[in-house]
C-alpha positions as a printed Julia matrix, in Angstrom:
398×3 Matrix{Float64}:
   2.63   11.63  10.58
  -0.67   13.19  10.29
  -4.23   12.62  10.95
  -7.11   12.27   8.63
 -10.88   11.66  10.16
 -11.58    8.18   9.32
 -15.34    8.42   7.23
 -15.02    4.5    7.0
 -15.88    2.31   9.77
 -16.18   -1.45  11.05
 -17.3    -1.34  14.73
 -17.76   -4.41  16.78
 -18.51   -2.85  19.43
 -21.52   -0.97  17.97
 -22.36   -3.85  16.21
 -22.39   -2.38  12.99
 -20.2    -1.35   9.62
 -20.21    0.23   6.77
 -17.78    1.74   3.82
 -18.01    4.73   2.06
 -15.97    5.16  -1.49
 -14.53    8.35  -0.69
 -12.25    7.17   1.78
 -10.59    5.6   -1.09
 -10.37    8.09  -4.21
  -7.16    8.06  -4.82
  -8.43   11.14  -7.72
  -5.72   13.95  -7.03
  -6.43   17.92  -7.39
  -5.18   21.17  -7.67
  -4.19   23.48  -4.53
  -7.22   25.74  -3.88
  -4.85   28.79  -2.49
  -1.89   28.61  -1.25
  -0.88   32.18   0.37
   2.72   33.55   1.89
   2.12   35.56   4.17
   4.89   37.89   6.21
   3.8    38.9    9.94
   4.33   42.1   11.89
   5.64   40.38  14.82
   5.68   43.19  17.29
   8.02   42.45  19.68
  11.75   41.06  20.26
  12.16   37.5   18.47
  15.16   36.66  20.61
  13.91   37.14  23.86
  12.28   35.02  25.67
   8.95   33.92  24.81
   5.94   33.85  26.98
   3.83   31.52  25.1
   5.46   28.5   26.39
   5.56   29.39  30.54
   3.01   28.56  33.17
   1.16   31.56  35.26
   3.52   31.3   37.7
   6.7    31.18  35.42
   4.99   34.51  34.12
   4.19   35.87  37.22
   7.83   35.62  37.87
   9.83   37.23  34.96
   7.12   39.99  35.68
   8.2    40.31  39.14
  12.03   40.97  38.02
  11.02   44.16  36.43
  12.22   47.55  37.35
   9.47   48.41  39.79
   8.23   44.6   39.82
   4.77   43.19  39.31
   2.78   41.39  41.48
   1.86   37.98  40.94
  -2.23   38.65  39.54
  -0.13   39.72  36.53
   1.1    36.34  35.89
  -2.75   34.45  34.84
  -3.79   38.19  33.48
  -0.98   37.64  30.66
  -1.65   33.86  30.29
  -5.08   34.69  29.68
  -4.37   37.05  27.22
  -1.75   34.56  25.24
  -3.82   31.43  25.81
  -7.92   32.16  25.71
  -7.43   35.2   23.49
  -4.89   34.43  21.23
  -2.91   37.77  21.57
   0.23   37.71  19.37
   1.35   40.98  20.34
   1.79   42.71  24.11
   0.12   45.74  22.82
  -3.24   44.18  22.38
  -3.33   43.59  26.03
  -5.21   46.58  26.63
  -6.37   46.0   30.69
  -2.9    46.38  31.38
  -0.73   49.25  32.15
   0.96   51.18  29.28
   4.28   50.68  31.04
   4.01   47.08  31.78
   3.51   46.42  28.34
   5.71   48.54  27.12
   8.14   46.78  29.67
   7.27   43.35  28.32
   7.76   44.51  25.11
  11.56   45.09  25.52
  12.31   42.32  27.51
  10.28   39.49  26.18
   8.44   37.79  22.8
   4.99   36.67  22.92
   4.91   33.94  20.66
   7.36   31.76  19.32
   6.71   30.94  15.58
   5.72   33.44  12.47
   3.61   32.03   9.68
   5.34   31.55   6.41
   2.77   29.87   4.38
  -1.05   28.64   4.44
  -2.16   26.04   2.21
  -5.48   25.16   1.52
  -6.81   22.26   0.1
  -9.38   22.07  -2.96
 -10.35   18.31  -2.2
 -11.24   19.1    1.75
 -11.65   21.49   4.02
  -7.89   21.25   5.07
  -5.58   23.82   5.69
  -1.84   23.62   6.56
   0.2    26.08   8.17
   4.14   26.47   7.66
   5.53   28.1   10.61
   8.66   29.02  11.15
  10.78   28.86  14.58
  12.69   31.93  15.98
  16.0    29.58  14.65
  14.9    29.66  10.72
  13.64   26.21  10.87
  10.18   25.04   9.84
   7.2    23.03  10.45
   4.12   22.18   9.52
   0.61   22.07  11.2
  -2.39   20.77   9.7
  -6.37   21.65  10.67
  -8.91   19.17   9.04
 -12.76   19.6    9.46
 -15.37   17.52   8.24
 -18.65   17.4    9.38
 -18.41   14.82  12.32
 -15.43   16.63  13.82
 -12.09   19.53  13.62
  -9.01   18.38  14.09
  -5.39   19.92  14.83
  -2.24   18.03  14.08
   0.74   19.17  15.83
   4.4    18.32  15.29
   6.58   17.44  18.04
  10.25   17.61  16.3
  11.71   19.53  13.57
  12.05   16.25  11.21
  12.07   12.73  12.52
  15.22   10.55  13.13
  13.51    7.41  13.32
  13.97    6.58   9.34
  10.16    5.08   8.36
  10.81    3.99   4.99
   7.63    5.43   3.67
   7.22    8.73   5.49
   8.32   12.16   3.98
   9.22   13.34   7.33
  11.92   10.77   7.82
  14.12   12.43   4.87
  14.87   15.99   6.93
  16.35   13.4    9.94
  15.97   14.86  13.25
  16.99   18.52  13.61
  15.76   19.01  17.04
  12.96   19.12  19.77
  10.47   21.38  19.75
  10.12   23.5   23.14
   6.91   23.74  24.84
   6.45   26.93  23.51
   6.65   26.07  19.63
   3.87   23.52  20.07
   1.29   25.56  22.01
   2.17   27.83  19.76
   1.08   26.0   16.18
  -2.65   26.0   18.14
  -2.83   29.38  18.39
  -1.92   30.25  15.34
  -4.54   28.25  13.7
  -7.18   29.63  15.95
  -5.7    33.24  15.11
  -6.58   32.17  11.44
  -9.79   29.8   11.73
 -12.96   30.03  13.25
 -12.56   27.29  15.98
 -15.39   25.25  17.59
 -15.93   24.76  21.11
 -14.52   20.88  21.07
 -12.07   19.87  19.08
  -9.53   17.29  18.68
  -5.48   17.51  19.11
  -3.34   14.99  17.69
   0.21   14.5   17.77
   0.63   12.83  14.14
   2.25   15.73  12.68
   6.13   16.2   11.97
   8.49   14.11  14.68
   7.96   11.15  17.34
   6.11   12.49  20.73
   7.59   10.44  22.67
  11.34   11.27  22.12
  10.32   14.7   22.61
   8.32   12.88  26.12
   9.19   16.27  28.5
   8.42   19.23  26.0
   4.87   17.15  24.92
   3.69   16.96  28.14
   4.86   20.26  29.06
   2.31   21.54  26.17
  -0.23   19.29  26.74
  -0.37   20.45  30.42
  -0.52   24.55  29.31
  -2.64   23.75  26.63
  -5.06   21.92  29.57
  -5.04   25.26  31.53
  -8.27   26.66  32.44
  -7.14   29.74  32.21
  -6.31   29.42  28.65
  -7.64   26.73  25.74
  -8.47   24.05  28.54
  -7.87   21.52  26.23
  -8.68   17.9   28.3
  -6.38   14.98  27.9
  -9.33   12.89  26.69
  -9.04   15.21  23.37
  -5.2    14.58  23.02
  -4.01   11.63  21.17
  -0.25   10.81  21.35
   0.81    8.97  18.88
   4.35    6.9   18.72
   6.15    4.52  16.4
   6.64    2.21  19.08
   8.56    3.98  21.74
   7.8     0.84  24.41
   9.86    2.92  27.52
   7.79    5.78  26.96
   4.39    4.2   26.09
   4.58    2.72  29.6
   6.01    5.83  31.03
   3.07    7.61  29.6
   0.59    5.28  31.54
   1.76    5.79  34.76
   2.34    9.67  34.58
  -0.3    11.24  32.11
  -3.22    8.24  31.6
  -5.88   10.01  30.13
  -4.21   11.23  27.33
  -5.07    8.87  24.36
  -2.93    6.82  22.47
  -2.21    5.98  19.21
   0.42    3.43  17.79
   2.1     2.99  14.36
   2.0    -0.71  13.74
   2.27   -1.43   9.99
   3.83   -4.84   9.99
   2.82   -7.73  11.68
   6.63   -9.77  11.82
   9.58   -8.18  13.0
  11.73   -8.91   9.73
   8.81   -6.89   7.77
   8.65   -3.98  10.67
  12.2    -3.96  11.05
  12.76   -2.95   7.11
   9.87   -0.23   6.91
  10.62    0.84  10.42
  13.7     0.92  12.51
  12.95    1.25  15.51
  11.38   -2.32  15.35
  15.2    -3.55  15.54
  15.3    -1.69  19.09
  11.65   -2.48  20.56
  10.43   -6.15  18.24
   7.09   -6.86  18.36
   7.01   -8.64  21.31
   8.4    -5.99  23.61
   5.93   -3.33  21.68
   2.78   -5.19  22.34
   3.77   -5.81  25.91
   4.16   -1.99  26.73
   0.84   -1.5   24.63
  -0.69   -4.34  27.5
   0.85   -2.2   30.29
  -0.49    1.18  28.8
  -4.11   -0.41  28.02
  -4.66   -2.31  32.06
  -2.7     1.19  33.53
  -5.3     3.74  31.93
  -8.15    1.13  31.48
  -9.02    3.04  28.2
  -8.33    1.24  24.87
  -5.51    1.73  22.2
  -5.33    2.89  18.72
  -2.9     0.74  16.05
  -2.4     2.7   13.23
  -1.78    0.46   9.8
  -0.54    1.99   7.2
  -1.17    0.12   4.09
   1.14   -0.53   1.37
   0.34   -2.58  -1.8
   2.29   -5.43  -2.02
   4.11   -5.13   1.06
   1.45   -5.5    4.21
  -1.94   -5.77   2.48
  -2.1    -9.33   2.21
  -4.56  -11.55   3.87
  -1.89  -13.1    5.73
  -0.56  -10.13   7.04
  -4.34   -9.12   8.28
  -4.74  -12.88   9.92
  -1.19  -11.98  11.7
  -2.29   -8.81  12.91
  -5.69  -10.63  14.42
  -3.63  -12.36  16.45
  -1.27   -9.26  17.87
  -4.22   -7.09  18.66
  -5.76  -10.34  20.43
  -7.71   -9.6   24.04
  -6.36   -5.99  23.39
  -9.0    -2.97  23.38
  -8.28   -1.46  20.64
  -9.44    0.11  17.46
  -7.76   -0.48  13.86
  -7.01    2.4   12.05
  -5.8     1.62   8.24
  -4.22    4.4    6.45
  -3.67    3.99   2.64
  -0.16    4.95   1.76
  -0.22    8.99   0.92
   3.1     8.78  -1.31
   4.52   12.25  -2.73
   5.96   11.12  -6.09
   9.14   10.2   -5.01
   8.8     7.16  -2.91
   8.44    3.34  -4.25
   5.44    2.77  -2.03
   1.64    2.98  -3.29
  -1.9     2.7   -1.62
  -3.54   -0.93  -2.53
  -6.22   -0.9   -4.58
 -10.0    -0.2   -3.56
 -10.72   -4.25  -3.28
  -6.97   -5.5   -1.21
  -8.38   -2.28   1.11
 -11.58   -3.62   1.8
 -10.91   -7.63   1.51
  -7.9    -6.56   4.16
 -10.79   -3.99   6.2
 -13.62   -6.86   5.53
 -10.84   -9.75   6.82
 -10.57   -7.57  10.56
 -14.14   -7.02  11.45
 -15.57   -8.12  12.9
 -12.55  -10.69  14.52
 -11.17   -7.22  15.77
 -13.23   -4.64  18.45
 -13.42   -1.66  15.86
 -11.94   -1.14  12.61
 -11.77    2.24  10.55
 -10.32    3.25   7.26
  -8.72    6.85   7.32
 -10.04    9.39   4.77
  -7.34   10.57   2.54
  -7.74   14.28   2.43
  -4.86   17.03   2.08
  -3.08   14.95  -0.47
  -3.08   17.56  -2.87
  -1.09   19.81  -0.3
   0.87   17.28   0.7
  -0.59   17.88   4.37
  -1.99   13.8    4.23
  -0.83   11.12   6.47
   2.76   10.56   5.87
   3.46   13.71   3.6
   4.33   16.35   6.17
   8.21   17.35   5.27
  10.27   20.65   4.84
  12.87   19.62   2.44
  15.64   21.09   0.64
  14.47   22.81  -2.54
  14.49   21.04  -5.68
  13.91   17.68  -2.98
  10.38   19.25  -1.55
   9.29   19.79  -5.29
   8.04   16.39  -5.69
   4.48   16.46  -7.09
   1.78   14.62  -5.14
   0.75   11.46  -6.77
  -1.32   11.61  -9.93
């Protein structure tokens, strides 16, 4: 998954709605620039890396040096790795010679390298390829428009949950990420962009959260740090294909993170086929950890739909979903399918997107229809995958 800012919007709540055409040219273009890039990393790529410890978990691998450190040293190279970005020990220049000439040896201070950057010629959207210290990769995706910036993080190298119509899905799962790797696609896109104050995280990008549940929060809680990015929950969105455990686990232990859930179906049989994790957690059992989350936290829920012509655009399956979202807070987010050239799903067309749009509001809180913009570098909803080569060659949709 990925996140695009939704330009189209239906809001009960506010009382108003509109639609704007753009969030529904399907009109595909060229690659703008798409760079490799190799990095002077600077320091040992099999130790172990900083980027991913807490102050304190610095402070003591410091304090095992020869000589030892004492524990000021700990936030002093947080700082440095967190609110300054440093990639390399050297460019910590208020520190001794020695100690970072000690770190140096002993430790890494980041945990991926950049292999590509992709921007996009339809949007201001950039996607990073990054690789892990292992040789795998992953992608990370920064969108800005003019309302807001947005980061999309992966969780997992691949996915193992199978969505039928997601690109991810066809690496399977290859493993978590650490704590580490995630903080770690942030920083890299600050080290390349111009960042602004407040911005918004999102974990839409390669992998399911919540079966990563330990390393996610782990990041979310360094990346909170105010000592480093200070990041607040209320700018994190988790999102989850319907993880009902772990949406209710998230409620009680970390409830002002926001989140986000992959609906797209409104009957089991139809869930079950495009996603199968709907044969573990049906509907029912979905909806009622979505309850739990929604009266724990008291803050309202994003479903995510996306929409796939022919298979759950009808007005039927917009009257159904009415009636799951019923006396929920929550705000409808459809996403027209993103397809890559190789899958036998497509977007509706512009009228079945707003009759189904038109059909939820206002009978629904808030309704939004998600801009489609990265297509071209396949960095859209849906579209994030590192594939075999001669698989990842399939041409975005004309």
């Amino acid at each position: 998954m990925s996140f695009m800012d939704p330009v189209e919007r239906f809001d009960n709540t506010a009382h108003a709605g509109r639609m704007n055409a753009d969030a529904v040219d399907g009109t595909d273009r060229t690659v703008d620039r798409a760079v490799e890039r190799t990095v002077d990393r600077g320091n040992d790529r099999t130790a172990p890396a900083l980027v991913g410890l807490s102050p304190d978990q610095i402070a003591t691998l410091l304090a095992e040096l020869p000589g030892g450190e004492r524990r000021f040293r700990g936030e002093q190279v947080f700082r440095w790795l967190h609110a300054r970005r440093a990639a390399d020990f050297a460019a910590m220049t208020d520190l001794p010679a020695d100690l970072r000439q000690a770190m140096a040896g002993r430790f890494s201070a980041t945990e991926l390298e950049l292999v590509t950057e992709a921007r996009s010629s339809e949007s201001t959207t950039t996607k990073l390829v990054l690789a892990t210290r292992d040789g795998a990769e992953i992608e990370t995706v920064l969108i800005v428009t003019p309302r807001r910036t947005t980061v999309c993080l992966s969780s997992q190298v691949g996915c193992g949950l199978g969505c039928t119509f997601c690109r991810t899905a066809r690496m399977g799962h290859v493993r978590n990420l650490e704590a580490g790797e995630i903080v770690d696609q942030l920083l890299h896109v600050h080290r390349r962009e111009p960042m602004p104050e407040r911005y918004n995280l999102v974990f839409m990008g390669m992998g399911e959260p919540l079966a990563n549940y330990e390393r996610v929060i782990e990041a979310t809680d360094l990346l909170a740090r105010p000592e480093g990015l200070a990041i607040g929950p209320r700018r994190i969105t988790v999102s989850t294909a319907g993880l009902a455990p772990e949406i209710e686990r998230l409620a009680r232990e970390r409830p002002r993170l926001k989140l986000a859930v992959s609906l797209n179906a409104t009957t089991d049989a139809q869930r079950s086929k495009l996603m199968p994790i709907g044969r573990r957690y049906p509907l029912e059992r979905l909806m009622r950890a979505v309850q739990f989350h929604v009266r724990t936290t008291r803050r309202r829920v994003t479903f995510e739909y996306v929409l796939l012509a022919g298979v759950n655009d009808s007005l039927e399956d917009a009257e159904r979903l009415v009636g799951l979202v019923d006396r929920i807070p929550c705000k409808i987010n459809l996403i027209p399918m993103n397809g890559d050239g190789m899958t036998e799903y497509s977007a509706p067309s512009t009228e079945a997107l707003e009759r189904f749009a038109h059909y939820l509001y206002p009978r629904t809180y808030a309704v939004t229809v998600r801009a489609t913009q990265g297509r071209d570098i396949l960095a859209a909803c849906g579209q994030l995958a590192r594939l075999p080569a001669g698989v990842d060659r399939g041409s975005p949709p004309a």
